[in-house]
Steps between C-alpha positions, in 0.01 A plus 500: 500500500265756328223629746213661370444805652127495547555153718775631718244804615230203543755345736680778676180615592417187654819410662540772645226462723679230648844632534508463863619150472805688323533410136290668216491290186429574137348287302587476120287452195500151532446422850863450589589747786775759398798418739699848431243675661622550847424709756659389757347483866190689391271704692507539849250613776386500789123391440660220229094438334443811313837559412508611151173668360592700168682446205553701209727422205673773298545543154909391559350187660611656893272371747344728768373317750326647861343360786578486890834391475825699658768269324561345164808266448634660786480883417294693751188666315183643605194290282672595144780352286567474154679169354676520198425193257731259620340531828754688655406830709556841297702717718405788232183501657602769775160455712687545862357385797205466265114480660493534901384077566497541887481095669114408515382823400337352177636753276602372171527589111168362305510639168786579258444656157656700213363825404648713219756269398786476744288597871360271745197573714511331808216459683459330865521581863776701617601848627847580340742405235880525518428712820263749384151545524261279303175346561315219355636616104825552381642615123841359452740570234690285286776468736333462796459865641153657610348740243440760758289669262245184576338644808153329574270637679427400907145387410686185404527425853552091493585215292532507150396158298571637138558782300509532106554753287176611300643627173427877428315502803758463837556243735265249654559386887220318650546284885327578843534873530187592625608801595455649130151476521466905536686551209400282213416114580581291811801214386559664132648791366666667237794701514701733255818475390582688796308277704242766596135370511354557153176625623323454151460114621161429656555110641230420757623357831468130486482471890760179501858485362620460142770248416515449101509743279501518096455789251341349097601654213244720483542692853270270680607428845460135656481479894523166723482508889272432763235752468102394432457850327582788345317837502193286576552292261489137636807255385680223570858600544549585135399856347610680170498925537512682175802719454361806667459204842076502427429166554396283189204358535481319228792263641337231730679222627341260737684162697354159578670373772530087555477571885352831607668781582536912403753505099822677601660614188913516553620490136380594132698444181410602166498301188339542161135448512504441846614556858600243746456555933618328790420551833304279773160487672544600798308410868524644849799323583693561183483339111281207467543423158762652183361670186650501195238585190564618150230774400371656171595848462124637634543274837322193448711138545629349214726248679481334874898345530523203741485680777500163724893442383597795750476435894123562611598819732764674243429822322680550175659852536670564213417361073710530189370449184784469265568492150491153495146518609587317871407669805794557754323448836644531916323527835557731785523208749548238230792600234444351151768352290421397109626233330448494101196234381165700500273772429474622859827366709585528866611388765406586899650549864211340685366617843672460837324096499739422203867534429578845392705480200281211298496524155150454284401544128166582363378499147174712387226287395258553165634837294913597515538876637 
């Protein structure tokens, strides 16, 4: 059968997530799952619920996935393989012992994305690739060799949530390195090609961590995390820096939450006319509540999704908005799975009370996304 390539992303993405139970599926145009994709027994780890935590698809349709896992379909790796299309593991991509995953150490690979083409930038926790030094960020080449040309500097000192490229500008890395701050911004920075810290960026520290990240069209530089402020400048979890990293002040985004709670931004996709976050509010105890709102480009809601579909102490950690205008959506502690039907689809892993791999659906109410 035909699969439309903008659906199997939506679904890798998701199913992935839950590759622990061993099968990854992809889901065709029509709903019908595509039975040639195979990859075998899957990821492997030793801390089985954050397994796989990156994606990215290549312009051949290879699949790079990361996360914490140290085997796939039976060939040792260290958090990084890339599948060919069929499912099957490339064995062009020469990445070694890969990223040092010690047992229980918590390291893992968080963000995977192209920059120039053909290289990946790899962000997470971690202190070598392949056996050599390399902390926290990593530029890999096509076939799976370190750019050692990519040297980051120490002041990225701990995890890594996500790094873009900013075009014309250098690369974005932003997490809960707080050890920047005497350089240029606590959590974000901006690094050359080189990855030396390109000083001409003036983010404020935003005294909590940074989990999303986007760059608009125009430069403009989206933020999501934890943080109440920036610079002095009070928020919610959700800022927007102009290109230079001043903070744009003109951008003010502000959550209601059905229960209490502080807005913990984990996710931010972009979409004409509009951007779409998910996240949770979050208590003493952990997340009391998920958040998933659709905003107008200066901040202010446009849409509230039904929020109440997703278990009541989930946070939504990662959103998709496709070309299809539906919203790919998974949970650190609760991995989402879409089926085809709605605006907004997904599905949940609900909290330790409930059995693990359930499967829900949601549909947006009032406006489509």
């Amino acid at each position: 059968m035909k699969i439309h390539p903008i659906m199997t992303r939506l679904l890798l993405f998701c199913c992935l997530e839950i590759a622990v139970t061993a099968h990854l599926v992809v889901q065709a145009a029509d709903g019908d799952l595509d039975v040639s994709f195979r990859i075998g027994t899957g990821a492997a780890a030793t801390n089985p619920y954050r397994v796989v935590l990156a994606l990215n698809i290549d312009g051949q349709g290879r699949i790079v996935v990361g996360g914490s896992f140290t085997n796939f379909n039976g060939v040792p790796v260290g958090g990084i393989v890339r599948l060919l299309p069929s499912g099957a593991v490339d064995s062009t991509f020469q990445s070694g012992t890969g990223f040092d995953l010690q047992p229980g150490g918590g390291a893992s690979v968080q963000s995977i994305t192209t920059v120039n083409a053909t290289n990946l930038l790899v962000g997470g926790q971690f202190t070598s690739y392949n056996g050599a030094p390399c902390v926290n960020l990593a530029m890999l080449l096509p076939d799976g060799s370190r750019n050692a040309d990519f040297t980051p500097p120490l002041a990225v000192n701990n995890i890594v949530y996500a790094a873009v490229a900013q075009p014309g500008k250098g690369i974005l890395a932003v997490g809960s390195f707080n050890g920047l701050a005497g350089a240029n911004g606590a959590n974000i920075i901006r690094l050359t090609a080189s990855g030396a810290i390109d000083t001409s960026f003036h983010a404020p520290p935003t005294g909590d961590f940074v989990a999303a990240l986007a760059v608009q069209d125009d430069g403009k530089i989206l933020i999501g995390g934890a943080f109440t402020q920036i610079g002095g400048h009070p928020t919610t979890g959700l800022a927007r820096l102009n290109s230079d990293g001043d903070v744009d002040t003109t951008f003010q985004a502000s959550f209601a939450s059905p229960i209490g709670g502080t807005p913990s931004i984990a996710a931010i996709s972009l979409a004409p006319g509009q951007l779409v976050v998910g996240g949770g509010f979050m208590g003493n105890f952990g997340p009391l509540a998920p958040l998933l709102r659709s905003l107008n480009p200066d901040g202010s809601q446009r849409l509230a999704f039904a929020e109440s579909a997703f278990p009541r102490d989930s946070t939504i950690h990662t959103v998709q908005v496709l070309g299809d205008l539906r919203a790919c959506l998974k949970t650190l502690e609760s991995h989402e799975l879409l089926t085809p039907g709605g605006e907004v689809e997904c599905g949940s892993w609900p909290g330790e009370s409930k059995p693990r791999h359930s499967i829900r659906c949601a549909r947006s109410p009032g406006p489509t996304v």
